[in-house]
TORKOL-4160 file (C-alpha; in steps of 0.2 Angstrom, whole numbers, padded with zeros to 4 digits, m for minus):
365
<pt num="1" X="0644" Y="0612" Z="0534"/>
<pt num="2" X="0645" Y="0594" Z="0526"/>
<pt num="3" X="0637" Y="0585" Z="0510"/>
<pt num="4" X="0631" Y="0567" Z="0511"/>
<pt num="5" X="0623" Y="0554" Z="0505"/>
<pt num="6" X="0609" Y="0546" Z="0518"/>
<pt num="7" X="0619" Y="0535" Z="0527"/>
<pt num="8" X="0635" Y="0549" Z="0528"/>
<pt num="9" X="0621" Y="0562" Z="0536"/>
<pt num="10" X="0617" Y="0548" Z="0548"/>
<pt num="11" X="0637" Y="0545" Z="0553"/>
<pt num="12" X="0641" Y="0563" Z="0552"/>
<pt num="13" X="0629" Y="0568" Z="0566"/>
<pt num="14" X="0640" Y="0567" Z="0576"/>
<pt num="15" X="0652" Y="0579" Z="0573"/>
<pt num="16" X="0637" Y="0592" Z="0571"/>
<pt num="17" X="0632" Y="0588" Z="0587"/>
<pt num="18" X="0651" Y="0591" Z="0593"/>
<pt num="19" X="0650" Y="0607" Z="0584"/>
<pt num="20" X="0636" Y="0614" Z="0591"/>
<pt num="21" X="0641" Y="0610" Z="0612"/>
<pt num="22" X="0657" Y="0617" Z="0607"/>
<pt num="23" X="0654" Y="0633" Z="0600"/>
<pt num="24" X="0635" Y="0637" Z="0605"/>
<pt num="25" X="0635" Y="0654" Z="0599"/>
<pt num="26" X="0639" Y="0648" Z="0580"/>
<pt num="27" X="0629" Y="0649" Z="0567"/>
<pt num="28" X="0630" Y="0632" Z="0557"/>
<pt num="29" X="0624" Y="0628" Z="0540"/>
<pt num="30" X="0623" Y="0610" Z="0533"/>
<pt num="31" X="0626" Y="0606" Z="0515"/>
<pt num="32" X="0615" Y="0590" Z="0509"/>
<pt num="33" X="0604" Y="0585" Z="0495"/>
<pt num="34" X="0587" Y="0589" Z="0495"/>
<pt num="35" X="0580" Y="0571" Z="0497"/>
<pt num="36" X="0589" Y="0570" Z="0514"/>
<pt num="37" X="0585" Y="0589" Z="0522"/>
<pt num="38" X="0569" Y="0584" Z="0529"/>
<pt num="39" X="0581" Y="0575" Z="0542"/>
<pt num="40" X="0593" Y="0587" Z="0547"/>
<pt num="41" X="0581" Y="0602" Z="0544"/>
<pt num="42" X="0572" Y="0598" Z="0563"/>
<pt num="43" X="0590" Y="0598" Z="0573"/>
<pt num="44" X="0589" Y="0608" Z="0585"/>
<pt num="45" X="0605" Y="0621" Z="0584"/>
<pt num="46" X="0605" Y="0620" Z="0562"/>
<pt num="47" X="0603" Y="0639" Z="0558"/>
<pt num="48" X="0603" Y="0634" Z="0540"/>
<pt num="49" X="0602" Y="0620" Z="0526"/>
<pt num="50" X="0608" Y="0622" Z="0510"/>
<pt num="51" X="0603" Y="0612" Z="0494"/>
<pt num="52" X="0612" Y="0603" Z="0483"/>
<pt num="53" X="0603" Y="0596" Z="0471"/>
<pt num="54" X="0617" Y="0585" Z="0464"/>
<pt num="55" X="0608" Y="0577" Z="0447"/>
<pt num="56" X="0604" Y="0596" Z="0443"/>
<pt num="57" X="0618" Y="0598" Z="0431"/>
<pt num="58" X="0632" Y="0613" Z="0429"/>
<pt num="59" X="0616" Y="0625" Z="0436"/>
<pt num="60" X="0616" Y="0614" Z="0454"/>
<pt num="61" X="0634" Y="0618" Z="0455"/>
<pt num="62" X="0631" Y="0637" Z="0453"/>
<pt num="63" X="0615" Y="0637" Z="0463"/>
<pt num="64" X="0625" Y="0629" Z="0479"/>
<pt num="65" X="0640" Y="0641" Z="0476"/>
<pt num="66" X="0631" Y="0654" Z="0478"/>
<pt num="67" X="0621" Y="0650" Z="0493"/>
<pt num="68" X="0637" Y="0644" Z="0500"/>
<pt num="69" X="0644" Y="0661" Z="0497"/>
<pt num="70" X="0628" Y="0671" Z="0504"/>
<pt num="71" X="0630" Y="0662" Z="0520"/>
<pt num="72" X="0651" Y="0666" Z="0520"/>
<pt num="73" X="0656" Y="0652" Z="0532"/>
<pt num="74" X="0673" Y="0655" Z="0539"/>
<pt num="75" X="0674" Y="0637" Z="0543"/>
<pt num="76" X="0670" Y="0621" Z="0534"/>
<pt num="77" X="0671" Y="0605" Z="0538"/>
<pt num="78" X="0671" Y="0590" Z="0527"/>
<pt num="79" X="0665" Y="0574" Z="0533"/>
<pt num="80" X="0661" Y="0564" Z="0519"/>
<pt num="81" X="0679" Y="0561" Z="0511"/>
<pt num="82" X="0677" Y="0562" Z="0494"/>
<pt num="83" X="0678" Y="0571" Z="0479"/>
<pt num="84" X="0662" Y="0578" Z="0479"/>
<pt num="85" X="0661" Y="0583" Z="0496"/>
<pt num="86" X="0680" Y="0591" Z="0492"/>
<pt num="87" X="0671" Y="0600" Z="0477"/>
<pt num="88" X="0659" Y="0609" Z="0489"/>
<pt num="89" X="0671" Y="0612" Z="0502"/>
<pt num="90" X="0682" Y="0621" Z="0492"/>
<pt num="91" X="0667" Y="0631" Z="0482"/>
<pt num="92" X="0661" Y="0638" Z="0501"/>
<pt num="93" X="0676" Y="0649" Z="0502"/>
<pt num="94" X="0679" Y="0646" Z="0518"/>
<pt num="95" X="0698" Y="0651" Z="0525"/>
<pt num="96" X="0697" Y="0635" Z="0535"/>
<pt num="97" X="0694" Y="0619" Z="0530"/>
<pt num="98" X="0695" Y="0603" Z="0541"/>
<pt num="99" X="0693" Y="0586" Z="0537"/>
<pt num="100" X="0698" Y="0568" Z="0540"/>
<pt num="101" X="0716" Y="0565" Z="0537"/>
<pt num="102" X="0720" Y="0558" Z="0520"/>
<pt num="103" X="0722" Y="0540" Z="0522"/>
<pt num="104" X="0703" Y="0541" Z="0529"/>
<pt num="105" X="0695" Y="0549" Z="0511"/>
<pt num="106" X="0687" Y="0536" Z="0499"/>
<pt num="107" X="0695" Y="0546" Z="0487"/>
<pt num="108" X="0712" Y="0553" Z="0495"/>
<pt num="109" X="0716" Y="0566" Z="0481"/>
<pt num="110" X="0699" Y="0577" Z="0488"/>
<pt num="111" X="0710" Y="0580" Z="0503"/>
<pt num="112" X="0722" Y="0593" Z="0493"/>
<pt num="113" X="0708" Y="0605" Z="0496"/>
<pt num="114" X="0709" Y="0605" Z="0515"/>
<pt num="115" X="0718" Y="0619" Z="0525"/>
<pt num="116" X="0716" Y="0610" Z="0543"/>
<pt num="117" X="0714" Y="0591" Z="0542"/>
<pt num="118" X="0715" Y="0579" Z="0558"/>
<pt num="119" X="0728" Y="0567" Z="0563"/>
<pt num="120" X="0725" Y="0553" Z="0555"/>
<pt num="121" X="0716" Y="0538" Z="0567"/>
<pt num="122" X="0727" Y="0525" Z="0575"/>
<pt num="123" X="0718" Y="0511" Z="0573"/>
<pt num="124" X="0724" Y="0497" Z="0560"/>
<pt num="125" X="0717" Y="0495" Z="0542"/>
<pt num="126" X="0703" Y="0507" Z="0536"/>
<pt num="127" X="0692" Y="0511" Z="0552"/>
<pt num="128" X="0674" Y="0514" Z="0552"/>
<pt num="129" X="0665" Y="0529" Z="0548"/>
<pt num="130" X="0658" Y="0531" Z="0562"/>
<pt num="131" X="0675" Y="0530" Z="0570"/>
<pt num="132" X="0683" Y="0542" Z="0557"/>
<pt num="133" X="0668" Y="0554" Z="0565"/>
<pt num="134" X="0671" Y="0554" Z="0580"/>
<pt num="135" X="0688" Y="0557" Z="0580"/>
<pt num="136" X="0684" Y="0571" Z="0567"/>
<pt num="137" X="0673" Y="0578" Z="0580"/>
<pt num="138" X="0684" Y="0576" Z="0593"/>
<pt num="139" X="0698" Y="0586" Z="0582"/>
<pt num="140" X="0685" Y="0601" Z="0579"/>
<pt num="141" X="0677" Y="0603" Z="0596"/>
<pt num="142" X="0686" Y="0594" Z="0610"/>
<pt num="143" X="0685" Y="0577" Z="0615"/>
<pt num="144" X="0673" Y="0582" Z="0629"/>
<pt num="145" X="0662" Y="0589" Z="0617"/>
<pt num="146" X="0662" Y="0569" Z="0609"/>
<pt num="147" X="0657" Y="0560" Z="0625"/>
<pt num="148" X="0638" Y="0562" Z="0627"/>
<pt num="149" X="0636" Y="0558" Z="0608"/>
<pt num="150" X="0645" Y="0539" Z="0602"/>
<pt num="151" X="0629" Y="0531" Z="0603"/>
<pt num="152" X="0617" Y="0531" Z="0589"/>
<pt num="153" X="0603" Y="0536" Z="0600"/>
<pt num="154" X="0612" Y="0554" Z="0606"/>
<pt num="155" X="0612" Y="0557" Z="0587"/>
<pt num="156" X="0594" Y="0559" Z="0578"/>
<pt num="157" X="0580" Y="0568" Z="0588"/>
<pt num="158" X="0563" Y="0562" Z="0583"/>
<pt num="159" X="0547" Y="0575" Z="0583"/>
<pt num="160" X="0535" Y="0569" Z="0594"/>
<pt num="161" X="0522" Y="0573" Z="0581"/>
<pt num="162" X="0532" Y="0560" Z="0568"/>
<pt num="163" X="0534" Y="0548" Z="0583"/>
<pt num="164" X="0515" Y="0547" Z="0585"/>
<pt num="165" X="0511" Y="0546" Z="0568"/>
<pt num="166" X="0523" Y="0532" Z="0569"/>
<pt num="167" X="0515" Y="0524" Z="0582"/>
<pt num="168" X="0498" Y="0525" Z="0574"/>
<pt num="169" X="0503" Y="0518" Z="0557"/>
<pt num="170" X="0511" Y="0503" Z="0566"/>
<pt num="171" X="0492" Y="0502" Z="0574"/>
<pt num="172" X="0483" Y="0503" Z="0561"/>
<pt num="173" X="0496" Y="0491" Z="0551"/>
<pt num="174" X="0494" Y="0476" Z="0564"/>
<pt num="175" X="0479" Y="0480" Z="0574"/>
<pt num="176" X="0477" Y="0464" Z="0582"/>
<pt num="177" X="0492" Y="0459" Z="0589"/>
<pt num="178" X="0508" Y="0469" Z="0598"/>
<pt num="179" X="0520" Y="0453" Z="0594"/>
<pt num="180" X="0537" Y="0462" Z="0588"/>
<pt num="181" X="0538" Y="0464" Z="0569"/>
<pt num="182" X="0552" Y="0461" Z="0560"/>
<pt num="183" X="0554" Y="0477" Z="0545"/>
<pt num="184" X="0563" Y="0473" Z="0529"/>
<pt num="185" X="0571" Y="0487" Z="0518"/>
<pt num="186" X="0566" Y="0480" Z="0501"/>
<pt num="187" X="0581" Y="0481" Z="0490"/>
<pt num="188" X="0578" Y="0483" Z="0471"/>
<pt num="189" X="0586" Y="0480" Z="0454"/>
<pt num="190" X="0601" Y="0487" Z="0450"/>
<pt num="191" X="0610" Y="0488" Z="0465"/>
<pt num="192" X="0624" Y="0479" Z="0470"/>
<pt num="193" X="0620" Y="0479" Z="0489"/>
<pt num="194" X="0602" Y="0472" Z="0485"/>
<pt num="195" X="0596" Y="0454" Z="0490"/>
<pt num="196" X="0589" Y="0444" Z="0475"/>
<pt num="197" X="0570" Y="0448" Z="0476"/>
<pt num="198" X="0567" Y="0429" Z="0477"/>
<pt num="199" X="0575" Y="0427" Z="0493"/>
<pt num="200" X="0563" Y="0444" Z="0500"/>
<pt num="201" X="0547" Y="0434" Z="0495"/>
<pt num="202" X="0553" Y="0419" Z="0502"/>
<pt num="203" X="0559" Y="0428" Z="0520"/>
<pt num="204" X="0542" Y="0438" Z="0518"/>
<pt num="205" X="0532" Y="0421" Z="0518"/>
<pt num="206" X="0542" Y="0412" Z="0528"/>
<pt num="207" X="0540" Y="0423" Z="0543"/>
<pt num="208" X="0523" Y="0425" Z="0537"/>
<pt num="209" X="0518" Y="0406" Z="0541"/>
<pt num="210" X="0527" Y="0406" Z="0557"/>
<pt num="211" X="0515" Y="0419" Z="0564"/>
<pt num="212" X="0529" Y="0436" Z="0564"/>
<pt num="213" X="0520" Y="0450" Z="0558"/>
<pt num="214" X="0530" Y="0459" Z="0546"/>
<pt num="215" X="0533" Y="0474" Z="0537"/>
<pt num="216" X="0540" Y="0478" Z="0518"/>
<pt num="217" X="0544" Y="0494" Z="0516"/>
<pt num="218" X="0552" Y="0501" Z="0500"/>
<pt num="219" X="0558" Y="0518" Z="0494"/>
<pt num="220" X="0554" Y="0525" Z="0477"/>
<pt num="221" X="0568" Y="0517" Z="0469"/>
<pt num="222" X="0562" Y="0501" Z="0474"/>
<pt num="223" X="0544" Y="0505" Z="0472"/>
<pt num="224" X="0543" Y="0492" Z="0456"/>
<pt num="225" X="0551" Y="0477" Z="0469"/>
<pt num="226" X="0538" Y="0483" Z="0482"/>
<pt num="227" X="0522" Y="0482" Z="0470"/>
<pt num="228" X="0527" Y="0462" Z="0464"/>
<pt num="229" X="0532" Y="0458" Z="0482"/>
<pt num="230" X="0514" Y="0464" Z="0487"/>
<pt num="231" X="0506" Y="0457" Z="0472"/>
<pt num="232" X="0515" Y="0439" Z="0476"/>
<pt num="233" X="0508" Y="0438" Z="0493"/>
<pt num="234" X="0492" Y="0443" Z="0494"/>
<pt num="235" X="0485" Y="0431" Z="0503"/>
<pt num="236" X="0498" Y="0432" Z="0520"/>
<pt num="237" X="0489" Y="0443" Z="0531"/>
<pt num="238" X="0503" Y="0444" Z="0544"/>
<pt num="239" X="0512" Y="0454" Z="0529"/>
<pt num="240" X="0510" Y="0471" Z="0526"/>
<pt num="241" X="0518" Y="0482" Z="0515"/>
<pt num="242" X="0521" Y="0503" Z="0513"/>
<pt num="243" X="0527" Y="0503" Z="0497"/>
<pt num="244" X="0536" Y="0519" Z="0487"/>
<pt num="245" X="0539" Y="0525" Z="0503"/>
<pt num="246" X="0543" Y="0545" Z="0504"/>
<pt num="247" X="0549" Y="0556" Z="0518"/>
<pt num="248" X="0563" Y="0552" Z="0529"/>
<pt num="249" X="0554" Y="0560" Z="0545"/>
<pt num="250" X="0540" Y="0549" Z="0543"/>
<pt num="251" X="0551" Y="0535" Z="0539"/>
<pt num="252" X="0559" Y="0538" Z="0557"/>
<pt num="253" X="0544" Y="0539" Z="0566"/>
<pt num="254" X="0539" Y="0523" Z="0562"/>
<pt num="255" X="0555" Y="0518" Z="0563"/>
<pt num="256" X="0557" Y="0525" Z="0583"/>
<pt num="257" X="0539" Y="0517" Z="0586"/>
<pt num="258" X="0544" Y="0499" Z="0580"/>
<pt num="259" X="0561" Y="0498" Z="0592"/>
<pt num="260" X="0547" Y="0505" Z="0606"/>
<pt num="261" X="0536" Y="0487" Z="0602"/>
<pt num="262" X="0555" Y="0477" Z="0600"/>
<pt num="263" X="0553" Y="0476" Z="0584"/>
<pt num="264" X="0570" Y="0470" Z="0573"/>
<pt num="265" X="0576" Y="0477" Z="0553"/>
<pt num="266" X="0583" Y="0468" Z="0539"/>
<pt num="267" X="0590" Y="0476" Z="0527"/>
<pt num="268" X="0609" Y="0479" Z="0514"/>
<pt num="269" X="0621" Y="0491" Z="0521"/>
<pt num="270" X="0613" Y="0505" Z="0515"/>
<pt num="271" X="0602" Y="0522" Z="0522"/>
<pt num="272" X="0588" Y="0514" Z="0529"/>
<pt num="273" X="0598" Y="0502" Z="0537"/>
<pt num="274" X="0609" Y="0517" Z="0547"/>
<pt num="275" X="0593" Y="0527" Z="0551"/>
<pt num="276" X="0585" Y="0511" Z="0559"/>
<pt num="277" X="0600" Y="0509" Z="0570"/>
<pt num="278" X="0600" Y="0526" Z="0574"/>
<pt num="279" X="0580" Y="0526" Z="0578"/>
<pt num="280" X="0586" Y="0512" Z="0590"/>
<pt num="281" X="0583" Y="0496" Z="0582"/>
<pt num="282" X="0592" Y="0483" Z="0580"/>
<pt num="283" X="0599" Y="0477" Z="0566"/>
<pt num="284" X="0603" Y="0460" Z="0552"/>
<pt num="285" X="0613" Y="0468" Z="0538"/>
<pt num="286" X="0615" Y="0458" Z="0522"/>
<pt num="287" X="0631" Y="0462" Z="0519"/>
<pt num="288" X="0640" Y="0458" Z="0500"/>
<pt num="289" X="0651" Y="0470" Z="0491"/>
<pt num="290" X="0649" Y="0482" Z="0506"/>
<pt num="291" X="0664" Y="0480" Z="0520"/>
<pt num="292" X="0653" Y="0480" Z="0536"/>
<pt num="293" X="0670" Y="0483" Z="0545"/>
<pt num="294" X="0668" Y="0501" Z="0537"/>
<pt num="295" X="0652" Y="0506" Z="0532"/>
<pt num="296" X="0642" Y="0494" Z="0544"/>
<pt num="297" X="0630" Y="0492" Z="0559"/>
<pt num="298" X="0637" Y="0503" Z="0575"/>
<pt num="299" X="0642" Y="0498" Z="0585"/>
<pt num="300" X="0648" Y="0485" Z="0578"/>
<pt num="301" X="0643" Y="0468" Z="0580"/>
<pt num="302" X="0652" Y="0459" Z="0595"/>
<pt num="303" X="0645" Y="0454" Z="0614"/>
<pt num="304" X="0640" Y="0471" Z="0619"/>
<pt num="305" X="0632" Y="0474" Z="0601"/>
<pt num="306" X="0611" Y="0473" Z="0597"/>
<pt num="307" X="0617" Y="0472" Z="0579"/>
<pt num="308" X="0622" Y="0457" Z="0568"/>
<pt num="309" X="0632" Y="0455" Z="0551"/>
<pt num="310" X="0627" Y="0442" Z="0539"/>
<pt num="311" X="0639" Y="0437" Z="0524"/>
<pt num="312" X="0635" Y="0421" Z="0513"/>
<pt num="313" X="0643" Y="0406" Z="0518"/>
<pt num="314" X="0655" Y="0404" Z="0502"/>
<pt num="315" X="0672" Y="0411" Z="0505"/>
<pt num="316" X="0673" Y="0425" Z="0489"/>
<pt num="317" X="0690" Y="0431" Z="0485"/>
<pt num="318" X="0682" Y="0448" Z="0479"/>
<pt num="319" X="0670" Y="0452" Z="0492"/>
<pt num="320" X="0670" Y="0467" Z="0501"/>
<pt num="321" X="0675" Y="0477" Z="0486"/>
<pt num="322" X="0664" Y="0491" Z="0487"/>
<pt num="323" X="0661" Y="0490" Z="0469"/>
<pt num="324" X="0645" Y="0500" Z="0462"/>
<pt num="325" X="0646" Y="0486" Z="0447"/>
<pt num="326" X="0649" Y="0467" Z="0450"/>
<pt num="327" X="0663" Y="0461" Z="0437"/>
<pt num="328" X="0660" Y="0443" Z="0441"/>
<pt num="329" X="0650" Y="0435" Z="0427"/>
<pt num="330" X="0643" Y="0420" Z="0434"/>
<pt num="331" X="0633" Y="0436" Z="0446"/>
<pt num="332" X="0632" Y="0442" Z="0463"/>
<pt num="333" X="0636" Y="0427" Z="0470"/>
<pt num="334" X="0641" Y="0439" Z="0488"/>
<pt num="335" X="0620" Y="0444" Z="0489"/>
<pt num="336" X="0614" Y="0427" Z="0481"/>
<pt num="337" X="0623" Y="0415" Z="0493"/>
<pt num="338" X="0615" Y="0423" Z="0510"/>
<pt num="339" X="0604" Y="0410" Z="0515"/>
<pt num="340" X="0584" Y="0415" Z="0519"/>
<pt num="341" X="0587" Y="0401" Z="0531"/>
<pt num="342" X="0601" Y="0410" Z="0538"/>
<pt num="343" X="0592" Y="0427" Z="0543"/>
<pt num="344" X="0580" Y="0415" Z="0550"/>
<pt num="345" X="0590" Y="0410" Z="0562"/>
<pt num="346" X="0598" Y="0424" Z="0567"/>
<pt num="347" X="0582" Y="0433" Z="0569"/>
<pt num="348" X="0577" Y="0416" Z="0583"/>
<pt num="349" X="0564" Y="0407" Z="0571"/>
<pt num="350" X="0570" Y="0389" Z="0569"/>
<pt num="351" X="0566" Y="0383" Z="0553"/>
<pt num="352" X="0558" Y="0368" Z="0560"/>
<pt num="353" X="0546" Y="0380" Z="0567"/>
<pt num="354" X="0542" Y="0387" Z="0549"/>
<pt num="355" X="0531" Y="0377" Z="0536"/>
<pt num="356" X="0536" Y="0383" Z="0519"/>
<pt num="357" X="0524" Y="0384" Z="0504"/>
<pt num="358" X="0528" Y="0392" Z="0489"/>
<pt num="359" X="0508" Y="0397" Z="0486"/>
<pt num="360" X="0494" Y="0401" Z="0497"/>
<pt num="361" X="0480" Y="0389" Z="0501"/>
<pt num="362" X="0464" Y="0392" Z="0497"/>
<pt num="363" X="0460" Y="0397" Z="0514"/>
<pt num="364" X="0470" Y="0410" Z="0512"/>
<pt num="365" X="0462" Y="0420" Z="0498"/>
């Protein structure tokens, strides 16, 4: 059982995966919080999901405890790597307890709780978390029980019923044309990882007036950034919007359905971003404080890769550095100084192509 955060639930998938050809008799029960069961609730294999509600207070602690302790694993694996995820491990009581080795936690000192943890991965510097995975998979269950699942699209099983409401929403979204779209993930205040708002509107117009239809599509945390972003370009039909976005199932549906019409995703290294990739798009991640090396697209980018990795230009003595909190004072300059022109490039629009204009015309109203 594991505890994640959206994006670990997307890297760990593997290993669950791993798990479940290797002992296919097992029951297995997955750890998350409640915002992310939807998506591992319909894996096929998962005999149970148990809730951790982590905002709850002293009362979510007990609550999980308990649950961890009516289920009465023998086994648990940890696959996150940090205190938290340690915290659960050893509150499940199991006699066993596996992990990555201790130089692969965000937070080394959660390792002290594990009974069985992995070699740790030869491979130079802090390797990806999809690598860390993988290897923690093959550990658990064999490395032939690894082979059929290194590529995002083994990992995450869309229902058919989400994939066609997918599918229509995309239809009713941009009935009169089947050009690929580009989705961005709409980033909101206070976070570190997040594009200036600006340089979203701009990208939305811009792409607007070279005729891509496009999609904003922003979470309940961003909900706010969704509504002005909406508001500010109310007269670009090729833009659309489905803000305050809830459900993560639905959310992958239209996902799968928008890598089916070649459609392409930007977004910040963040959840959205890792369930695209694994829905089979590809991807442009604005990357600042995060260390794409680590928490990145995957496969990473290189010749063989669909994804791309755009930093600003500026070389920045403090970026990555996975801070939650920027201490420069003159701001974020790693988010601030990618380039709108930038993504346009990398997405094949030349900016010759794009007229820019600040407002609508009057024929647009």
């Amino acid at each position: 059982m594991r505890l994640s955060h959206l994006g670990d639930v997307v890297h760990s998938l593997p290993v669950f995966h791993a798990l479940r050809q290797a002992w296919p008799r097992a029951l297995i029960a997955w750890a998350v919080q409640p915002e992310f069961a939807p998506l591992v609730e319909q894996l096929s294999g998962l005999d149970r999901v148990i809730l951790f509600a982590r905002h709850g207070g002293p009362s979510a602690w007990w609550h999980m405890r308990r649950d961890l302790r009516r289920f009465r694993p023998d086994w648990t694996i940890d696959a996150q790597g940090n205190l938290k995820s340690a915290a659960v491990t050893w509150l499940s009581g199991a006699a066993r307890r596996s992990g990555w080795a201790a130089r692969d936690w965000t937070e080394p000192l959660g390792s002290i709780v594990l009974t069985d943890p992995a070699p740790p991965l030869a491979v130079p510097g802090k390797p990806h978390a999809v690598d860390r995975n993988l290897h923690l998979a093959a550990y658990v269950a064999g490395p032939q029980a690894v082979l059929n699942h290194t590529h995002p699209r083994s990992w995450l099983k869309i229902g058919k019923d989400e994939l066609e409401a997918g599918r229509g929403r995309l239809a009713a979204l941009f009935p009169n044309t089947s050009a690929p779209a580009v989705l961005l993930q709409v980033a909101g205040p206070g976070d570190v990882r997040s594009w200036p708002l600006e340089n979203q509107r701009l990208l939305l117009e811009r792409l607007a007036r070279s005729g891509t239809p496009v999609l904003a599509i922003s979470g309940p945390a961003e909900e706010a950034s969704g509504r002005r972003l909406e508001e500010e370009l109310v007269g670009y039909q090729e833009v659309k919007h489905w803000v305050g976005q809830r459900g993560l199932p639905e959310l992958a549906g239209l996902l799968a359905a928008a890598a089916e019409r070649g459609a392409r995703f930007v977004g910040c290294d963040s959840g959205p971003l890792h369930l695209a990739i694994a829905c089979g798009l590809p991807v442009i991640c604005l990357a600042g404080p995060q260390d794409a090396a680590r928490t990145g697209p995957w496969p990473p980018p290189g010749p063989d890769s669909i994804h791309q990795v755009l930093r600003a230009p500026q070389t920045l003595y403090c970026a990555p550095c996975l801070a939650r909190q920027c201490a420069r004072t003159e701001g974020l300059l790693c988010m601030e100084g990618i380039e709108v022109e930038a993504v346009i490039n990398l997405l094949g629009l030349s900016p010759a192509r794009v007229h820019v204009q600040l407002e609508p015309t009057a024929g647009d109203q």
